[in-house]
C-alpha positions as CSV (number, residue, x, y, z in Angstrom):
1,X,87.2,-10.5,-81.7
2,X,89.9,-8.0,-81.3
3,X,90.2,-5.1,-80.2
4,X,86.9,-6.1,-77.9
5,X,89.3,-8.9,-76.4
6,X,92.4,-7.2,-76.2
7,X,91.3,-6.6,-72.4
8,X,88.5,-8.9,-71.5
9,X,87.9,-12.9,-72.5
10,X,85.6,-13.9,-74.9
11,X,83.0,-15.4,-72.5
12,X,83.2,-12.3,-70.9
13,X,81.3,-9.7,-73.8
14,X,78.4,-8.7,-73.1
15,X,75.0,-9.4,-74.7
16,X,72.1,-8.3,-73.4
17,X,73.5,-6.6,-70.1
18,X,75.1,-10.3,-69.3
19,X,78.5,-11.9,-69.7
20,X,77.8,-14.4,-72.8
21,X,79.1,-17.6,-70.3
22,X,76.2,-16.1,-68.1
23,X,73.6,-17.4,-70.0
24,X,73.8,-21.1,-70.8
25,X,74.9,-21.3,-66.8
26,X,71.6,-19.5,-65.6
27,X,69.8,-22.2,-67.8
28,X,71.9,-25.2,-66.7
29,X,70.9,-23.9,-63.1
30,X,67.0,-23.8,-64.1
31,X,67.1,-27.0,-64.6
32,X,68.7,-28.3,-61.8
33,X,72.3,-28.6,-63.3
34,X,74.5,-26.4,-60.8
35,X,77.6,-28.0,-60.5
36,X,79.8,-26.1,-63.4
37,X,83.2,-26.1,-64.7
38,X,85.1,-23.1,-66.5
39,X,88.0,-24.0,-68.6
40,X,90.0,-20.8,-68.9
41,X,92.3,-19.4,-71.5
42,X,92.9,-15.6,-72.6
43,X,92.7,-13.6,-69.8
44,X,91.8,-16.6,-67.2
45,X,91.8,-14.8,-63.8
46,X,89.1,-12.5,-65.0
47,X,86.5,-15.5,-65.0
48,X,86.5,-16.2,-61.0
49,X,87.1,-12.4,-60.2
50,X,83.9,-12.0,-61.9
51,X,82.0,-14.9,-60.3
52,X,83.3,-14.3,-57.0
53,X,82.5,-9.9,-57.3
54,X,78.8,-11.4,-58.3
55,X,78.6,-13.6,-54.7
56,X,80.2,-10.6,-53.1
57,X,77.6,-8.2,-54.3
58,X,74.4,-10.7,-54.0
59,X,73.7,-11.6,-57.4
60,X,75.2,-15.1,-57.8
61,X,74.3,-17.3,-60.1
62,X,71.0,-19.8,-58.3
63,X,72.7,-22.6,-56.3
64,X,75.4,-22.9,-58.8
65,X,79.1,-24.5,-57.7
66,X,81.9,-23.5,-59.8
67,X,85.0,-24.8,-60.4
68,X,88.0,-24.1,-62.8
69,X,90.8,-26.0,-65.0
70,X,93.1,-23.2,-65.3
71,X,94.9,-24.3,-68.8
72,X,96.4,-20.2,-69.3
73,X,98.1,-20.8,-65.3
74,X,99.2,-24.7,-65.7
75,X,100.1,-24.5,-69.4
76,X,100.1,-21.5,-71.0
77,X,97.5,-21.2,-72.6
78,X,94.0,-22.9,-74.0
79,X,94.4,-26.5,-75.1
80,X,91.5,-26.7,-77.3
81,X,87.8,-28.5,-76.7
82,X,89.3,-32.0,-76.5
83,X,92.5,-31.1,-74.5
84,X,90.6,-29.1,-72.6
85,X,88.0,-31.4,-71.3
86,X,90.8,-34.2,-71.0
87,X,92.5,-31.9,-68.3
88,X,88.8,-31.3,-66.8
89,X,87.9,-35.2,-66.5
90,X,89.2,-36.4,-63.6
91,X,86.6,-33.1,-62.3
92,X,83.6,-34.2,-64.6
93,X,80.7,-36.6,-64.0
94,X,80.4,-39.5,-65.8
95,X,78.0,-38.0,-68.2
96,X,78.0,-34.3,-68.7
97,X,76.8,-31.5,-70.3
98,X,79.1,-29.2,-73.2
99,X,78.8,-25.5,-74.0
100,X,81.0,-22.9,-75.3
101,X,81.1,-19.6,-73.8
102,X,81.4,-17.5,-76.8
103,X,77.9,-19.2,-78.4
104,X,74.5,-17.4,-77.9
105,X,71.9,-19.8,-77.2
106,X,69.3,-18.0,-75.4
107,X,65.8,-20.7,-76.1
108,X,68.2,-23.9,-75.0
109,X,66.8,-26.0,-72.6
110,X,69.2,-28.1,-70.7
111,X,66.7,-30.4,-70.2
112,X,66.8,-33.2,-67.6
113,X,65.0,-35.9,-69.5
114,X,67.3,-35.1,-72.1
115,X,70.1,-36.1,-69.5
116,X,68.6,-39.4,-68.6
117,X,67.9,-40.1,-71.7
118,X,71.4,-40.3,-73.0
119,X,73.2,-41.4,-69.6
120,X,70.9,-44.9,-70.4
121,X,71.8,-44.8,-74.1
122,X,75.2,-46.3,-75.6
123,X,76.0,-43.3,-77.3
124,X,79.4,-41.4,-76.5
125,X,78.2,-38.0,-77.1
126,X,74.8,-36.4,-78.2
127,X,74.7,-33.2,-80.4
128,X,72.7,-30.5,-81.1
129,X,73.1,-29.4,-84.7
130,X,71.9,-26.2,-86.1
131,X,71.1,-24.7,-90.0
132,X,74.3,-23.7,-91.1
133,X,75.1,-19.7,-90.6
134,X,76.6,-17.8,-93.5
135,X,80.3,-18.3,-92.4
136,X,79.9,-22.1,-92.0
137,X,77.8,-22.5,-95.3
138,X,79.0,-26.0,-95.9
139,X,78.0,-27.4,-92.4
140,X,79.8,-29.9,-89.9
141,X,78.0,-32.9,-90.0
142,X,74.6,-34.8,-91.1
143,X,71.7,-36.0,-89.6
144,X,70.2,-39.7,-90.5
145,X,67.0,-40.5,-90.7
146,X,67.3,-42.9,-87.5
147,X,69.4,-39.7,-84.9
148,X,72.8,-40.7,-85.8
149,X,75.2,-38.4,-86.8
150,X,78.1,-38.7,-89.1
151,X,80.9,-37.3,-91.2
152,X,80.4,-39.0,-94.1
153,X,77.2,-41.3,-93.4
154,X,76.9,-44.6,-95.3
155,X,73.9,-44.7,-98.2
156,X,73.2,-41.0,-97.3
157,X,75.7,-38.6,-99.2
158,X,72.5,-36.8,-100.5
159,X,71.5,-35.8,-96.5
160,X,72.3,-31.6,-96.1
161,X,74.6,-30.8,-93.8
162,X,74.6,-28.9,-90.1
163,X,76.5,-27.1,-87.9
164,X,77.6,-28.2,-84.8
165,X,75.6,-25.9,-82.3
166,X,78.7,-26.6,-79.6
167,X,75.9,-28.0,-76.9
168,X,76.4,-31.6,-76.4
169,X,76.0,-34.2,-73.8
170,X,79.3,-36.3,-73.6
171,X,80.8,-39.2,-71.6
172,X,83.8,-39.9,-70.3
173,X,84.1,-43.2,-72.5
174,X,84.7,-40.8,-75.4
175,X,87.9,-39.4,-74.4
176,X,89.6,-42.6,-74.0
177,X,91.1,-45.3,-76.2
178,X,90.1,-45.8,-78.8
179,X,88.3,-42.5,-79.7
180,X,91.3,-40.1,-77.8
181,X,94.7,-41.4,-76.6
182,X,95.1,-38.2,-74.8
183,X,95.3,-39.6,-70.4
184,X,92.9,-38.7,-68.6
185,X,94.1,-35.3,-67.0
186,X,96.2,-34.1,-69.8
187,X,99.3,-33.8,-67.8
188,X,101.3,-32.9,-70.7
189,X,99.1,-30.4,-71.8
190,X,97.9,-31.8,-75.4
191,X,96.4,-29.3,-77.3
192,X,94.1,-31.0,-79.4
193,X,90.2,-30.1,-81.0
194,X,87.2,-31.7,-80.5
195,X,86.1,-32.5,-84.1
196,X,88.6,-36.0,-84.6
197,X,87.3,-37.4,-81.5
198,X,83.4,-36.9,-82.6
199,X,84.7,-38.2,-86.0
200,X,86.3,-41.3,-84.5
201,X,83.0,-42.1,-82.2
202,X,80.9,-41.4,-85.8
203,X,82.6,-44.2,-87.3
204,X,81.4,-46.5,-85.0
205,X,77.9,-45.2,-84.9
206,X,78.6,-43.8,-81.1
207,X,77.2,-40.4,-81.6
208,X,73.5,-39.4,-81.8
209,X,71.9,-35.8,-82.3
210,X,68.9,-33.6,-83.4
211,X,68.3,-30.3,-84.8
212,X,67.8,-27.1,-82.7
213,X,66.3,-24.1,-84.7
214,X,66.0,-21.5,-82.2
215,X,67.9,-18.8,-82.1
216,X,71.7,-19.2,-82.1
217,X,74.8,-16.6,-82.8
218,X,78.5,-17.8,-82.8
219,X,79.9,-14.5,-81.9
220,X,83.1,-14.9,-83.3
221,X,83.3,-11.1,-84.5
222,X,82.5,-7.9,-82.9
223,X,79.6,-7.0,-85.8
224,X,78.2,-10.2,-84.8
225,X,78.0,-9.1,-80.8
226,X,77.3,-5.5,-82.1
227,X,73.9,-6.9,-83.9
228,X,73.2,-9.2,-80.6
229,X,73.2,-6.1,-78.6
230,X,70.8,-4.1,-80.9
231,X,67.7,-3.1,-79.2
């Protein structure tokens, strides 16, 4: 995304007159969701100076309680989506919602039934999968017939493909023994991704999921926020 984030953080860009974080928070908040969690990287301290400008100027987020894992100030930098939430946990819930900050996903509903839902289910993690975009033509993962979702799914090679929308429900379970052997807290400061820890919980037929088809943008160049932003 550079030169864009030469000076300001991903989650940060603007779409639509909003930060791109901005918008899967307001929708969390809609639906009664309002305690949140920023992991920061690039550029961290710009994150709370612009939450805390917005409560100083009267246009806060609805009802919404924020709090930080500051991976840039206790490590150096980002850890990744699995270190990342490892050093989060001791701060998370039990169950929780997943989004990125840099992925467009206007329609979503973070619905509450969706939430009790999985929270009774034994299922680690629950993903939303989307058609694949041009620069992830091959997809992530597939979809069986019965909501579970796998690498490599047994008596269904012929079964397309998806992208992994980066919205999930998740449970602490997950990133534990034997799925993630990173301790909870990450006091070392593993950097590690998200996608072997999915994998692992796939194997044993721990992750569910469904298809989203509203509109969704990974804005992982500046001609892809450029076209966002067209009128």
């Amino acid at each position: 995304m550079r030169p864009l984030t030469d000076h300001t953080p991903k989650p940060l860009l603007q779409v639509h007159g909003k930060p791109l974080i901005e918008w899967p928070m307001r929708a969390l908040a809609a639906q009664g969701f309002t305690k949140v969690l920023i992991n920061t990287g690039w550029l961290g301290a710009q994150l709370p100076a612009c939450f805390d400008h917005y409560r100083e100027h009267g246009d806060g987020l609805p009802a919404t309680h924020l709090q930080y894992s500051r991976e840039e100030v206790d490590f150096g930098g980002a850890l990744e989506t699995a270190g990342g939430i490892a050093r989060a946990l001791p701060q998370l819930d039990d169950t929780f919602w997943l989004a990125a900050g840099d992925v467009y996903m206007p329609d979503f509903v973070f619905a509450q039934d969706a939430y009790q839902r999985f929270a009774a289910s034994t299922a680690l993690a629950h993903i939303w999968l989307v058609p694949n975009p041009t620069h992830n033509a091959k997809g992530d993962f597939a979809l069986t017939p019965d909501g579970r979702v796998h690498d490599t799914p047994p008596d269904h090679a012929d079964l397309p493909r998806y992208t992994y929308s980066t919205i999930g429900l998740f449970k602490k379970a997950l990133f534990a023994e034997p799925y993630c052997n990173i301790p909870a807290g990450n006091p070392q400061g593993a950097i590690a991704p998200l996608a072997p820890v999915l994998r692992a919980a796939m194997r044993a037929g721990r992750v569910t999921g469904e298809l989203y088809t509203g509109r969704w943008t990974d804005v992982g160049t500046p001609e892809r926020l450029a076209a966002l932003n067209q009128p």
